[in-house]
Each structure stands twice: as C-alpha cells, then as structure tokens.
N, CA and C atoms of all chains as a GROMACS GRO file, in nm:
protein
  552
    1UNK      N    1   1.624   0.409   1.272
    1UNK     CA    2   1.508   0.444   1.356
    1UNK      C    3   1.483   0.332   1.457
    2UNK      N    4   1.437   0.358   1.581
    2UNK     CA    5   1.440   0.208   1.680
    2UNK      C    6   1.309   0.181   1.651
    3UNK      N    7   1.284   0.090   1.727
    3UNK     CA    8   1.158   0.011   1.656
    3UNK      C    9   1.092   0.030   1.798
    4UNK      N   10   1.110   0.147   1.895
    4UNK     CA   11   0.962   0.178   1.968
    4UNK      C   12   0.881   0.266   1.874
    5UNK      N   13   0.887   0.278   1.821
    5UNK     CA   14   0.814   0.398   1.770
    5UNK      C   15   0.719   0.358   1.609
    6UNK      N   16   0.756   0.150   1.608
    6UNK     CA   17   0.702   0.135   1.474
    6UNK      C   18   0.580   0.011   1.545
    7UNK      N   19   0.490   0.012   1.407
    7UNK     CA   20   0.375  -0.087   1.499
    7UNK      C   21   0.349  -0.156   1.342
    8UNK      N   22   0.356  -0.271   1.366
    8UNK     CA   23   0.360  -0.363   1.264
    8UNK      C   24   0.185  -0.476   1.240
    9UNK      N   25   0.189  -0.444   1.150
    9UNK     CA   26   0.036  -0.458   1.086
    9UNK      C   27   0.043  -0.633   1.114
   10UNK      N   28  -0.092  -0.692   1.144
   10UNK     CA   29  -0.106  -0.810   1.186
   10UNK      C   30  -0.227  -0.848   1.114
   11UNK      N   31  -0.308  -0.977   1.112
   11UNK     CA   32  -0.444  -0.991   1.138
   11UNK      C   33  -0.544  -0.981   1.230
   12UNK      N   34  -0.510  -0.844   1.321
   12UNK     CA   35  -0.542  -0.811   1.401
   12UNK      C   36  -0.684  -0.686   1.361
   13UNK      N   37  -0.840  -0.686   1.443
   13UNK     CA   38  -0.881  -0.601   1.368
   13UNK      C   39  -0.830  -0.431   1.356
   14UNK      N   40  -0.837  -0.350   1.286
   14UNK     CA   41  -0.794  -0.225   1.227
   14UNK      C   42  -0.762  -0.138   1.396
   15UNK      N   43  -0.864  -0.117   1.418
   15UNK     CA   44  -0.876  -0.110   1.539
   15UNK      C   45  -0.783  -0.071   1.645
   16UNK      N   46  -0.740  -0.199   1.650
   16UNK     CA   47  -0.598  -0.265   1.741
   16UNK      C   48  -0.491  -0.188   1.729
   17UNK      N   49  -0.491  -0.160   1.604
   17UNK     CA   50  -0.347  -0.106   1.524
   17UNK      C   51  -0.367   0.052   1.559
   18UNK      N   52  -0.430   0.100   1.524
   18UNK     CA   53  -0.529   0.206   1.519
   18UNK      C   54  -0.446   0.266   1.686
   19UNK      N   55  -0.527   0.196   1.767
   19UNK     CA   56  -0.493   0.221   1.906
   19UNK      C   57  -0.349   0.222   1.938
   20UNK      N   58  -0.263   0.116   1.927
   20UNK     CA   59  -0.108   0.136   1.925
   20UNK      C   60  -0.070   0.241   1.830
   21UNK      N   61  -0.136   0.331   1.730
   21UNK     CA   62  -0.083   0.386   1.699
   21UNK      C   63  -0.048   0.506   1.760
   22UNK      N   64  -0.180   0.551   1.847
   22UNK     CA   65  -0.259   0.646   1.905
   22UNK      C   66  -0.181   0.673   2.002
   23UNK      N   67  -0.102   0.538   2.124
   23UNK     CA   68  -0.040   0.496   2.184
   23UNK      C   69   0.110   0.587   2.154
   24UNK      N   70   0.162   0.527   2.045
   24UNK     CA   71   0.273   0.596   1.980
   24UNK      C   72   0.275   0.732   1.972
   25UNK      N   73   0.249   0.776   1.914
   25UNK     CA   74   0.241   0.935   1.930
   25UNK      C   75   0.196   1.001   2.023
   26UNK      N   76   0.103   0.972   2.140
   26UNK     CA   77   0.090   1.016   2.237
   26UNK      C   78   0.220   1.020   2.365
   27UNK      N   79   0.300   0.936   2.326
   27UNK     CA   80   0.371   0.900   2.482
   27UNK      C   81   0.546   0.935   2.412
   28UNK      N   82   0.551   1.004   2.256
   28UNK     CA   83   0.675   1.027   2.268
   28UNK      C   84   0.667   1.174   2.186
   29UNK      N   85   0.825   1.248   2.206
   29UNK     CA   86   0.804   1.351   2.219
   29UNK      C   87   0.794   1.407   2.060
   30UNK      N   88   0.894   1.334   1.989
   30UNK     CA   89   0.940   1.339   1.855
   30UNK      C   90   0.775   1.271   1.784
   31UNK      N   91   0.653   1.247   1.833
   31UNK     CA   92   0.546   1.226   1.736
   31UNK      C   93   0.562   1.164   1.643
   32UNK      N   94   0.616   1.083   1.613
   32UNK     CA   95   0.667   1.049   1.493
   32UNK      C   96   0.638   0.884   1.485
   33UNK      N   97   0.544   0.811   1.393
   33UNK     CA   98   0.484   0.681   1.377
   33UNK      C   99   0.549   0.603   1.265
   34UNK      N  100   0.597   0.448   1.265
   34UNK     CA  101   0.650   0.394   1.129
   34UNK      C  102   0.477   0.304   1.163
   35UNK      N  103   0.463   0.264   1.047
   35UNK     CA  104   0.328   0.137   1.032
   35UNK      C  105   0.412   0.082   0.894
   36UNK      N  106   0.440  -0.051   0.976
   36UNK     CA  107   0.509  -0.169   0.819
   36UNK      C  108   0.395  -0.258   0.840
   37UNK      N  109   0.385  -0.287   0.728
   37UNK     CA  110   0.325  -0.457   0.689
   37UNK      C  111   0.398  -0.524   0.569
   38UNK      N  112   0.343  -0.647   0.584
   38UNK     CA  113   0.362  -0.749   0.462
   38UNK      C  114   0.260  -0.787   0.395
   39UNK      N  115   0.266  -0.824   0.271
   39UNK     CA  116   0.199  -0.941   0.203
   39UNK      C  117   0.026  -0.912   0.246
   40UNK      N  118  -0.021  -0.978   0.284
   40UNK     CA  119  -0.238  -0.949   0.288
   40UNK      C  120  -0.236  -0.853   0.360
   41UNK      N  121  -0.113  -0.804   0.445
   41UNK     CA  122  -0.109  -0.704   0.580
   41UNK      C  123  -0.104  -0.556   0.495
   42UNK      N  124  -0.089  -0.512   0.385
   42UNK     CA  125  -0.087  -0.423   0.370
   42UNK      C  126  -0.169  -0.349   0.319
   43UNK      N  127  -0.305  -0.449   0.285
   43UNK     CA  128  -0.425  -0.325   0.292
   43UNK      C  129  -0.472  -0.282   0.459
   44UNK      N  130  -0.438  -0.327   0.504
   44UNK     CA  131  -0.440  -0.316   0.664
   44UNK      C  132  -0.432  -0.230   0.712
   45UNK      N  133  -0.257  -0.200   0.661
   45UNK     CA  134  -0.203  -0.097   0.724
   45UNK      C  135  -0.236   0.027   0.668
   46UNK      N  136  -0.268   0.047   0.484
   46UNK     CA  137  -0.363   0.182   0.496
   46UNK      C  138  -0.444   0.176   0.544
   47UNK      N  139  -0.563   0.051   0.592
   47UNK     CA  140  -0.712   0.101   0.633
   47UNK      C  141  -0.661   0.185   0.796
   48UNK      N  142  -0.563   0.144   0.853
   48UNK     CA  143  -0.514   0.178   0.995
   48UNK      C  144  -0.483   0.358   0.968
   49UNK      N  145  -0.394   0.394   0.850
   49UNK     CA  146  -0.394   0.477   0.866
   49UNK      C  147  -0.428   0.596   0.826
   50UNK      N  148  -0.555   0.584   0.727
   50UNK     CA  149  -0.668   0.633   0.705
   50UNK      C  150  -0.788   0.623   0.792
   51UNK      N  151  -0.782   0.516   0.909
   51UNK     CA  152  -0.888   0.613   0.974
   51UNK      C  153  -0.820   0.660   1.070
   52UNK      N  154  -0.672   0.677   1.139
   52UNK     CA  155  -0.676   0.725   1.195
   52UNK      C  156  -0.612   0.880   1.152
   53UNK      N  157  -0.639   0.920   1.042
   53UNK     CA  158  -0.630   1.039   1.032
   53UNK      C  159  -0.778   1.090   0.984
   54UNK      N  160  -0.892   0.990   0.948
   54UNK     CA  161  -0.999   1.038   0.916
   54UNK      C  162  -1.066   1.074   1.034
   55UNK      N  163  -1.048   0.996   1.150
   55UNK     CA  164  -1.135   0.978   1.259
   55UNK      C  165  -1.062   1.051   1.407
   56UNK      N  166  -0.924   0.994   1.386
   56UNK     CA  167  -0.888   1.028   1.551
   56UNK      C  168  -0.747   1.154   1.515
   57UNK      N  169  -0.688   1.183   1.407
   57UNK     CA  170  -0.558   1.298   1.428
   57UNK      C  171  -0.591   1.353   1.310
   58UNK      N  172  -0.674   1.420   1.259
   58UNK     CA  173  -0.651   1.527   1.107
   58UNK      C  174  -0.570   1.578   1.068
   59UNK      N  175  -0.463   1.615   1.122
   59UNK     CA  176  -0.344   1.718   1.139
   59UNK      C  177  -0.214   1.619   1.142
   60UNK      N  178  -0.230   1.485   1.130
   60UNK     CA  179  -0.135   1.426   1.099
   60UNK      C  180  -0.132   1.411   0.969
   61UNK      N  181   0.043   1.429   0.922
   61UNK     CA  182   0.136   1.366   0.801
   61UNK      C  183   0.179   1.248   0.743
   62UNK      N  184   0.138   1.222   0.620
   62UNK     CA  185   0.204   1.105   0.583
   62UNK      C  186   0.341   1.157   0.535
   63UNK      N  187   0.484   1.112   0.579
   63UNK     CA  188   0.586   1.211   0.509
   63UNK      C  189   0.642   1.128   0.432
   64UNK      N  190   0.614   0.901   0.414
   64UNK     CA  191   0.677   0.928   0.304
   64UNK      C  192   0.605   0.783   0.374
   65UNK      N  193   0.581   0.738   0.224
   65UNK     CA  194   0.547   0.628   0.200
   65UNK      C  195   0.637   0.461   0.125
   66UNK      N  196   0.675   0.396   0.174
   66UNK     CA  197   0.784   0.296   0.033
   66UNK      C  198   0.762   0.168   0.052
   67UNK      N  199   0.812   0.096  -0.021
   67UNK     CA  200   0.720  -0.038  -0.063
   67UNK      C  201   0.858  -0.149  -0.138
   68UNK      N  202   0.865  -0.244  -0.104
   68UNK     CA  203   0.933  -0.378  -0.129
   68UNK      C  204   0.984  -0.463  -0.114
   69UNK      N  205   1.061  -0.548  -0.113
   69UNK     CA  206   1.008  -0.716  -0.137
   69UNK      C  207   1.142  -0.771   0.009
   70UNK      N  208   1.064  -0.870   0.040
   70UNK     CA  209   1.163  -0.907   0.165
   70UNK      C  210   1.123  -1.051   0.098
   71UNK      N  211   1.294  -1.134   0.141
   71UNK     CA  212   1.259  -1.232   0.118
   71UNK      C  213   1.263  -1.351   0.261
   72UNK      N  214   1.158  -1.461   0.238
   72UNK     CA  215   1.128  -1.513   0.343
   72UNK      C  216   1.176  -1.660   0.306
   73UNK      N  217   1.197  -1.791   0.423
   73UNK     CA  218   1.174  -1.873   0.398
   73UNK      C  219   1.123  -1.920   0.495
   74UNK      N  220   1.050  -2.022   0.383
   74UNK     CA  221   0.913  -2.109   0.486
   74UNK      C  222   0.934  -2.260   0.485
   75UNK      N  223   0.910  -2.310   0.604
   75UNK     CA  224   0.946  -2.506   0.585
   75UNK      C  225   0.801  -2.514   0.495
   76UNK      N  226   0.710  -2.472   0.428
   76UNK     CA  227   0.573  -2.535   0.354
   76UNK      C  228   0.638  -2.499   0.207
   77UNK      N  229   0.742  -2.440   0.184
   77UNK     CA  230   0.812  -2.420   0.041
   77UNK      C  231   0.939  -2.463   0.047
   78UNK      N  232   0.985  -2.509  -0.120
   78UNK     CA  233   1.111  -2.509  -0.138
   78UNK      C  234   1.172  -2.412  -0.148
   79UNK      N  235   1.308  -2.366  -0.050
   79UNK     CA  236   1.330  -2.249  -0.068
   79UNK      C  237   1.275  -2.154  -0.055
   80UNK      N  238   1.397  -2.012  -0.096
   80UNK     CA  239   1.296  -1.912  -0.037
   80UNK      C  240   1.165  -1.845  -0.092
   81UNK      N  241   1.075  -1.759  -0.086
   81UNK     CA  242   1.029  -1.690  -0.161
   81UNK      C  243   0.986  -1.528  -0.137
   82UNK      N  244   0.894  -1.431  -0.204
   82UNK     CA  245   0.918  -1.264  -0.175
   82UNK      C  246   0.810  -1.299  -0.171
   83UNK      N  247   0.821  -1.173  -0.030
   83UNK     CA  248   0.672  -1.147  -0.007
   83UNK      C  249   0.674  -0.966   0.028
   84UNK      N  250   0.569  -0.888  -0.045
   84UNK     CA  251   0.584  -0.764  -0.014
   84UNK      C  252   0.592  -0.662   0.064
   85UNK      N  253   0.679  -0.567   0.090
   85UNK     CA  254   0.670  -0.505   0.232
   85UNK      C  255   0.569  -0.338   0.194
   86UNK      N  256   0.547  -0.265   0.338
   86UNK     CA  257   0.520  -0.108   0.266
   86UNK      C  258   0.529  -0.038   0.430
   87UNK      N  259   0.573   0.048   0.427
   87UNK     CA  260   0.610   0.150   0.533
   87UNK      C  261   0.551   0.259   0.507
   88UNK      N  262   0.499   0.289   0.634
   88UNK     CA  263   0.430   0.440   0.605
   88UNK      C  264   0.489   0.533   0.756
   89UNK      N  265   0.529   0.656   0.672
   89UNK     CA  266   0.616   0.684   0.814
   89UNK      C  267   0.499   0.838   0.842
   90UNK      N  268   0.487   0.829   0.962
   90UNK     CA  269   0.355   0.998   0.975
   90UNK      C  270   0.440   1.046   1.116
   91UNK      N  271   0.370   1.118   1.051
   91UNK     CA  272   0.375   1.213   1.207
   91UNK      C  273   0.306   1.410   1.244
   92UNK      N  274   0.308   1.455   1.303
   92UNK     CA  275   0.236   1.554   1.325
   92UNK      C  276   0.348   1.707   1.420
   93UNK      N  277  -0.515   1.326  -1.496
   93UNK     CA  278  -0.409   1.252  -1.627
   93UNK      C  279  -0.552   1.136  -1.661
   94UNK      N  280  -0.516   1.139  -1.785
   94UNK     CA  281  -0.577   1.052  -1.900
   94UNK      C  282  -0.610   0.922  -1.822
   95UNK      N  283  -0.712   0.822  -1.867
   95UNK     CA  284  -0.708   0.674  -1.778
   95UNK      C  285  -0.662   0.599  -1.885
   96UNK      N  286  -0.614   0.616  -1.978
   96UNK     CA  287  -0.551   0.548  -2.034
   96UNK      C  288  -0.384   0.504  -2.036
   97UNK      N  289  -0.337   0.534  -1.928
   97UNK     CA  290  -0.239   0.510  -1.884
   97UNK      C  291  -0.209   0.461  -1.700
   98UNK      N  292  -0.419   0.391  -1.710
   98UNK     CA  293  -0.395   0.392  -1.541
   98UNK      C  294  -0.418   0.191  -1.583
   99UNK      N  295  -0.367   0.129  -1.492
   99UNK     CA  296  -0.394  -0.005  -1.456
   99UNK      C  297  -0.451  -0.006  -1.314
  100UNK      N  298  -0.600  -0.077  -1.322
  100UNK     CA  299  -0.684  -0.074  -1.176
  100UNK      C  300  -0.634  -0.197  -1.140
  101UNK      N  301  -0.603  -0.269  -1.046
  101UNK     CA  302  -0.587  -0.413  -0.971
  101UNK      C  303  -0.742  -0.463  -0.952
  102UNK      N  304  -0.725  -0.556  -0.979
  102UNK     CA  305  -0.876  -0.624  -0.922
  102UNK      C  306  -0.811  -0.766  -0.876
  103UNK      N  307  -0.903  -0.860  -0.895
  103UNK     CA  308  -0.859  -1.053  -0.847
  103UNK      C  309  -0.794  -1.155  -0.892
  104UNK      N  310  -0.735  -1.052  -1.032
  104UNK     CA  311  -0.682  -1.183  -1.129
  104UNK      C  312  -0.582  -1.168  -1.043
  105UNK      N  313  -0.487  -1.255  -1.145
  105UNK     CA  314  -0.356  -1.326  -1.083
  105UNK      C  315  -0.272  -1.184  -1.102
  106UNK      N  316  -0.133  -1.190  -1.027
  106UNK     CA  317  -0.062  -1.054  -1.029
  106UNK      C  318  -0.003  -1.023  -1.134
  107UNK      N  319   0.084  -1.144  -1.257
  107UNK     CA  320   0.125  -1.140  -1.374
  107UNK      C  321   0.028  -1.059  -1.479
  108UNK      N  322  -0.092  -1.113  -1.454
  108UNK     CA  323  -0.189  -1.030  -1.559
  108UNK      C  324  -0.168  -0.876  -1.547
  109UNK      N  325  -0.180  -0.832  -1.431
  109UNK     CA  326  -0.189  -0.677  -1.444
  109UNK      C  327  -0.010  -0.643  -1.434
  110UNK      N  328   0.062  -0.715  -1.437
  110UNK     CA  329   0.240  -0.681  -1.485
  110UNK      C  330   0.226  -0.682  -1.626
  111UNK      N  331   0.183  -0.774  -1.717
  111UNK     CA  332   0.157  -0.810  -1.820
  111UNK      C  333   0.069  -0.637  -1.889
  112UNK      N  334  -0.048  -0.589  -1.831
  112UNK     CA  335  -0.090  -0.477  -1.832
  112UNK      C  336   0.061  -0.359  -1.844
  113UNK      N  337   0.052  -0.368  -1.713
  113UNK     CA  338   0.134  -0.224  -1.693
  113UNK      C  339   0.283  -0.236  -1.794
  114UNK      N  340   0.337  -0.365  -1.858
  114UNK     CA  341   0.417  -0.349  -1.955
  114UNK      C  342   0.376  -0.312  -2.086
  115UNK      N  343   0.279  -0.355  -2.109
  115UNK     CA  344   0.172  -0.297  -2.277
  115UNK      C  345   0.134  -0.158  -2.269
  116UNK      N  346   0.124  -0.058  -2.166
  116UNK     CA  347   0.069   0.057  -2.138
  116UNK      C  348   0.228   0.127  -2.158
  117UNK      N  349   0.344   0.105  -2.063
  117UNK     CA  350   0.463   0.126  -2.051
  117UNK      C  351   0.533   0.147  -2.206
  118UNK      N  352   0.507   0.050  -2.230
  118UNK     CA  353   0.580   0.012  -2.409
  118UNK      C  354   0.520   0.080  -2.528
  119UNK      N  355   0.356   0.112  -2.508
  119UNK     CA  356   0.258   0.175  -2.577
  119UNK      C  357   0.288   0.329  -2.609
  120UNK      N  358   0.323   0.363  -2.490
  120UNK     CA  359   0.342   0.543  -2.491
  120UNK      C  360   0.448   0.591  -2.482
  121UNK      N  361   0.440   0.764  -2.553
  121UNK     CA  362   0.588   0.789  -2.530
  121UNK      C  363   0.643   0.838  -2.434
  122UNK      N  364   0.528   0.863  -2.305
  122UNK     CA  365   0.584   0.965  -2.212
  122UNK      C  366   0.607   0.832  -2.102
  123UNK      N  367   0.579   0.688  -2.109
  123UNK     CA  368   0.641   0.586  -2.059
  123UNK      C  369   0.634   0.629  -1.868
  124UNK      N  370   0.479   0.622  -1.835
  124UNK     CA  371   0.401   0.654  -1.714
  124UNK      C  372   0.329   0.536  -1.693
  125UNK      N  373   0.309   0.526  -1.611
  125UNK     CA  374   0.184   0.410  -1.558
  125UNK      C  375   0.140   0.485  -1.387
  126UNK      N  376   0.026   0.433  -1.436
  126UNK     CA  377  -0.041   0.459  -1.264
  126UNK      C  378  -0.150   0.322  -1.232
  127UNK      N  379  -0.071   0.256  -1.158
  127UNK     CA  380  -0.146   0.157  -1.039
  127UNK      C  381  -0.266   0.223  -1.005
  128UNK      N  382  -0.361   0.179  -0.950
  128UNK     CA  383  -0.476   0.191  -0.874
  128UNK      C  384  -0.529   0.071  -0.798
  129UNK      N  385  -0.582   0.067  -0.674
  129UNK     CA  386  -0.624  -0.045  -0.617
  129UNK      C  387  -0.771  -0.024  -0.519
  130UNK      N  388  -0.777  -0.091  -0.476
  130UNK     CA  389  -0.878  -0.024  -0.331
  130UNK      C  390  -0.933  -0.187  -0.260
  131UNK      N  391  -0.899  -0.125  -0.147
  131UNK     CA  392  -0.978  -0.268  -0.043
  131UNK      C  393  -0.848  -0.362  -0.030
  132UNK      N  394  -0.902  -0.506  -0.037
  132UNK     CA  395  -0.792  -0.588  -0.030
  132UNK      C  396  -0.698  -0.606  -0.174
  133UNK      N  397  -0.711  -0.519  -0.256
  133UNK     CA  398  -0.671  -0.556  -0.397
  133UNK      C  399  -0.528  -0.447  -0.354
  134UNK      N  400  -0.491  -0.362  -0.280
  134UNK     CA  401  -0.377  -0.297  -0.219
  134UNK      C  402  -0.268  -0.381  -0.235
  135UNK      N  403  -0.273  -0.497  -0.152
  135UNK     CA  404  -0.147  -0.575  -0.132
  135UNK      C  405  -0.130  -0.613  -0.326
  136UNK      N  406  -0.193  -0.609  -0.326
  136UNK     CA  407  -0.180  -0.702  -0.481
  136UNK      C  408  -0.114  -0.606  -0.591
  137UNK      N  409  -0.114  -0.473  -0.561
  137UNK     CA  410  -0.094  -0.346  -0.628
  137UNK      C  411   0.075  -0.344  -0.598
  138UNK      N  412   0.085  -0.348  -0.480
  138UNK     CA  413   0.232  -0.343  -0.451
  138UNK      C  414   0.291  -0.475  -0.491
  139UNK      N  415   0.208  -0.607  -0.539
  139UNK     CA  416   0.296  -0.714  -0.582
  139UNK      C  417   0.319  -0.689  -0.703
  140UNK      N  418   0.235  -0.630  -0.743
  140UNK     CA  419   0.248  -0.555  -0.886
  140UNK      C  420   0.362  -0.510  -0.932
  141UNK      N  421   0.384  -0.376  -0.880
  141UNK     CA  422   0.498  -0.275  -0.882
  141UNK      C  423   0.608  -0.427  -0.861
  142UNK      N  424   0.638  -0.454  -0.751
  142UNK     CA  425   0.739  -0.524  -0.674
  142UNK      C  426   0.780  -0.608  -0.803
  143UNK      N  427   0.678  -0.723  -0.867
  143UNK     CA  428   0.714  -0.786  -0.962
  143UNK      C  429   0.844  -0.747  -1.085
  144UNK      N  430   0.731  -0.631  -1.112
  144UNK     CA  431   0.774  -0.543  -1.278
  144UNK      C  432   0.864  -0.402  -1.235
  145UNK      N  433   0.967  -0.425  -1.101
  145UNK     CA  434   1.087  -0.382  -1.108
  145UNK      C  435   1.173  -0.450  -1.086
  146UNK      N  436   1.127  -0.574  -1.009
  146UNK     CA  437   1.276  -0.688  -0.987
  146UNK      C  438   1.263  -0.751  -1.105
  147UNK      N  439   1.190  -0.810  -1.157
  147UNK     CA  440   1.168  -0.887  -1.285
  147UNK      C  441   1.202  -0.855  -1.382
  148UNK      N  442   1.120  -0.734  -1.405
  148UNK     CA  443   1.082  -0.706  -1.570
  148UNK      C  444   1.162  -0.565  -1.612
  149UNK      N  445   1.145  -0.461  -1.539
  149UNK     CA  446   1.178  -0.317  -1.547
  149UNK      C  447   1.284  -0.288  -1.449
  150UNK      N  448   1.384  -0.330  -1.454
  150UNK     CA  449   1.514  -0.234  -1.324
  150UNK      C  450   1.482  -0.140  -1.280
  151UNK      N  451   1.519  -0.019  -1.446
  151UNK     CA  452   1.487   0.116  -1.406
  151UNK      C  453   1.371   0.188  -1.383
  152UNK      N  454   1.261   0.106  -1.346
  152UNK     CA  455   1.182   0.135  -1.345
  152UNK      C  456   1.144   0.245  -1.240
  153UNK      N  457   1.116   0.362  -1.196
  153UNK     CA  458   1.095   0.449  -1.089
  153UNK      C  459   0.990   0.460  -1.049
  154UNK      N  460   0.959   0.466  -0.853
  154UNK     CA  461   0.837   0.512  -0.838
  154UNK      C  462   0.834   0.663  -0.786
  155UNK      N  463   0.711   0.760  -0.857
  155UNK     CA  464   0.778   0.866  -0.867
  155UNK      C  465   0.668   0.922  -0.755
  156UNK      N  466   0.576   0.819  -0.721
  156UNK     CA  467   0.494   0.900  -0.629
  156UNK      C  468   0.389   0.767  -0.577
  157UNK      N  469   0.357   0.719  -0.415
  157UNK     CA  470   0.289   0.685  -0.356
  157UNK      C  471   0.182   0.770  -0.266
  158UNK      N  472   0.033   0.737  -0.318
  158UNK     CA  473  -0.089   0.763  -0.210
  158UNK      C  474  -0.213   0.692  -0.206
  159UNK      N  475  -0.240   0.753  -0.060
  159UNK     CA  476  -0.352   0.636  -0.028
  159UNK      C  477  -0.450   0.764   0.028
  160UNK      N  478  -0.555   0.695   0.024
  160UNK     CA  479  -0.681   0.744   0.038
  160UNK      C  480  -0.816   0.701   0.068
  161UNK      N  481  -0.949   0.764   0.087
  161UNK     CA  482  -1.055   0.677   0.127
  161UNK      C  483  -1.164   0.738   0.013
  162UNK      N  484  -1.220   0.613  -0.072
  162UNK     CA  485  -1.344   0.611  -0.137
  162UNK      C  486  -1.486   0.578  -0.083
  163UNK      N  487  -1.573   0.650  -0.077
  163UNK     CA  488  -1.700   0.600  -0.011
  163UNK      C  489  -1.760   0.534  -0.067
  164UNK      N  490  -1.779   0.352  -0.080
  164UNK     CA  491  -1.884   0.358  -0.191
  164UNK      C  492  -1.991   0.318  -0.148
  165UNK      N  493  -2.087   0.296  -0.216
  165UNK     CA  494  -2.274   0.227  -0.139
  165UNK      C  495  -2.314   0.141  -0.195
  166UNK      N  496  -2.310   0.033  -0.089
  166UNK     CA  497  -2.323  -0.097  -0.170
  166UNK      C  498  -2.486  -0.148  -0.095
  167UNK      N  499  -2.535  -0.223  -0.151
  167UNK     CA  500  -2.662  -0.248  -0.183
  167UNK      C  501  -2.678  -0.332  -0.041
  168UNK      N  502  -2.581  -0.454   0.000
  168UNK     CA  503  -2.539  -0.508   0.091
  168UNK      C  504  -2.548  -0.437   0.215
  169UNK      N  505  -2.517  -0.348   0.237
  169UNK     CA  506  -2.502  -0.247   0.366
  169UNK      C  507  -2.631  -0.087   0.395
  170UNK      N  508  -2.657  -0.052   0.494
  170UNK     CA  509  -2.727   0.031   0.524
  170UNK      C  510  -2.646   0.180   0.479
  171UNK      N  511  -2.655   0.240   0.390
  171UNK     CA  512  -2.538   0.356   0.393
  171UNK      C  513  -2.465   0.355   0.349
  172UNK      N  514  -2.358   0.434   0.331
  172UNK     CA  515  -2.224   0.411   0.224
  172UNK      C  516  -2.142   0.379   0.346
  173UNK      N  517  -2.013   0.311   0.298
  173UNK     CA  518  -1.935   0.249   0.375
  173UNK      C  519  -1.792   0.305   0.261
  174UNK      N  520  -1.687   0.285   0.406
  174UNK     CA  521  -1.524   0.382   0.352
  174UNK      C  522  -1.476   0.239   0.331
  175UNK      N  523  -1.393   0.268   0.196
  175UNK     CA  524  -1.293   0.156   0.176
  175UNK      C  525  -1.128   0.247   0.108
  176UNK      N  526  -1.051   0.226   0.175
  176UNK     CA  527  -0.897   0.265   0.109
  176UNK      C  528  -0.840   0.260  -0.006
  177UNK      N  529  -0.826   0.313  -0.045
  177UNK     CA  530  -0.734   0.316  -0.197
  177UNK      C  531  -0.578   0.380  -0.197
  178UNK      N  532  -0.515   0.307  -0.339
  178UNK     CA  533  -0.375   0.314  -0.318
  178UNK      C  534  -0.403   0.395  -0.464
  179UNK      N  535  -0.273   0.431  -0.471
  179UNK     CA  536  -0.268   0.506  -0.633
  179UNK      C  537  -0.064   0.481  -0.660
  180UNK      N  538   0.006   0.474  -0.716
  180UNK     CA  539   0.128   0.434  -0.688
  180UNK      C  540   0.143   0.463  -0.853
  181UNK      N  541   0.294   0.588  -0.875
  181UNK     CA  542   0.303   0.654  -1.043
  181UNK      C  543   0.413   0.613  -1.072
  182UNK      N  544   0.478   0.529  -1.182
  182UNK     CA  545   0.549   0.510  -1.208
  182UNK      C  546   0.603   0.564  -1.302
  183UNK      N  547   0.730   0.546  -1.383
  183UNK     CA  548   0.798   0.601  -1.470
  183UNK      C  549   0.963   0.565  -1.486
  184UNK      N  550   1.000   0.566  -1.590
  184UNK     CA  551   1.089   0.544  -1.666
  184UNK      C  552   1.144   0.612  -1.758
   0.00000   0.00000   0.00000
C-alpha cells in the first residue's frame, strides 16, 4: 500500500489527525485510510478514529484492525528495544 | 461472555496484567481471554497482548480486535464526556 493514503498518529491534538484524515478520503478515489501509531500514540489513533466516524463519516468501515511490536533503537538505551505498533485500515 | 475471562488494563505495570491474562488462560478449558482498556490504558492493552505472544504464548491467536466509545460522567466535568475503548479476544 503507498503511504499517501496513511496518516501516522503523533502528539499532535486528535483533531489534527482527524483532519488529515478527512483530507485522505476526500481527495482519493479508492477512499480508503491506513491510521498507524506507536507506543502512547495508540490511544490516539482510536480516539482519531472514533470521532471521526462518530462526528464527521458514519458510513465509514473499520475493515481490519492489527497490532505489533517494531523494534527501535535509541542512543538513551542500550541496545535495541519494542515498542508497540496498531494499524487501522477504514474506508467507505 | 462471562467477565470472568475478561482482563481490564488499568496503571499497573504491563507484566502484571500478562501475569493476569496467563492465570485466566491456564485456568479454563475453553483457553479465551479478552483484554479490555479505555483512554490512555489502550497503548498498554496492546503491550499486553504484544508481550504474552512474543514472550510467553507463540501460539497464541488474536481472534478479534475493537474499539469503541464509552460515555462516562465524571464529577470533574460539566456533562458526560466520550472516552475510547479497545476490547482485543484472544485464544489458543
């Protein structure tokens, strides 16, 4: 899948995300949204996409949801360590 | 389904509720668990799972991810206010 079509969860408020999502599905033809996050990012990314099916698309699909571990390394650790992933793929 | 085969996430540390969902797992014969989370305790739900299949459980399967919105009314706020919830079914 190319990665115009995915919007990656930040500490950004809900909002933000919300809007790029809105963005996404509006301007392509295939409708079709990825939302990944990581690690604190992934209550995020449901609050993103619960409201925007509570508030702004009703009629959008969650068609599949999946979840796990990427590993990262950081110069503040020895070595590497996992931090969790979760994809939510929708569309309408 | 019964709540005796559900593990809620709350603030402890993530081992504790792995530690959970293996005593529930090992306990029964139909060898189910269901995660639950809500708010920022999400990410922690999927460190959950993530843990106690690379770690602990290989075969462990997830046989079903969802998310959703709980209203609750907190004393703090004017009104009830939406917070997200995860639910995530496992099995073996």
């Amino acid at each position: 899948m190319s990665r115009s079509n995915t919007v990656f969860i930040g500490r950004k408020p809900v909002l933000n995300y919300v809007l790029a999502c809105l963005t996404v599905i509006k301007s392509r033809q295939d409708e079709e949204v990825l939302v990944k996050a990581r690690g604190r990012s992934i209550s995020t990314a449901v609050d993103v996409v619960e409201v925007l099916r509570n508030r702004f698309i009703p009629d959008i699909r969650i068609d599949d949801i999946s979840i796990g571990t990427d590993e990262i390394s950081s110069p503040d650790h020895r070595g590497p360590s996992n931090v969790s992933t979760i994809e939510i793929k929708l569309s309408r």
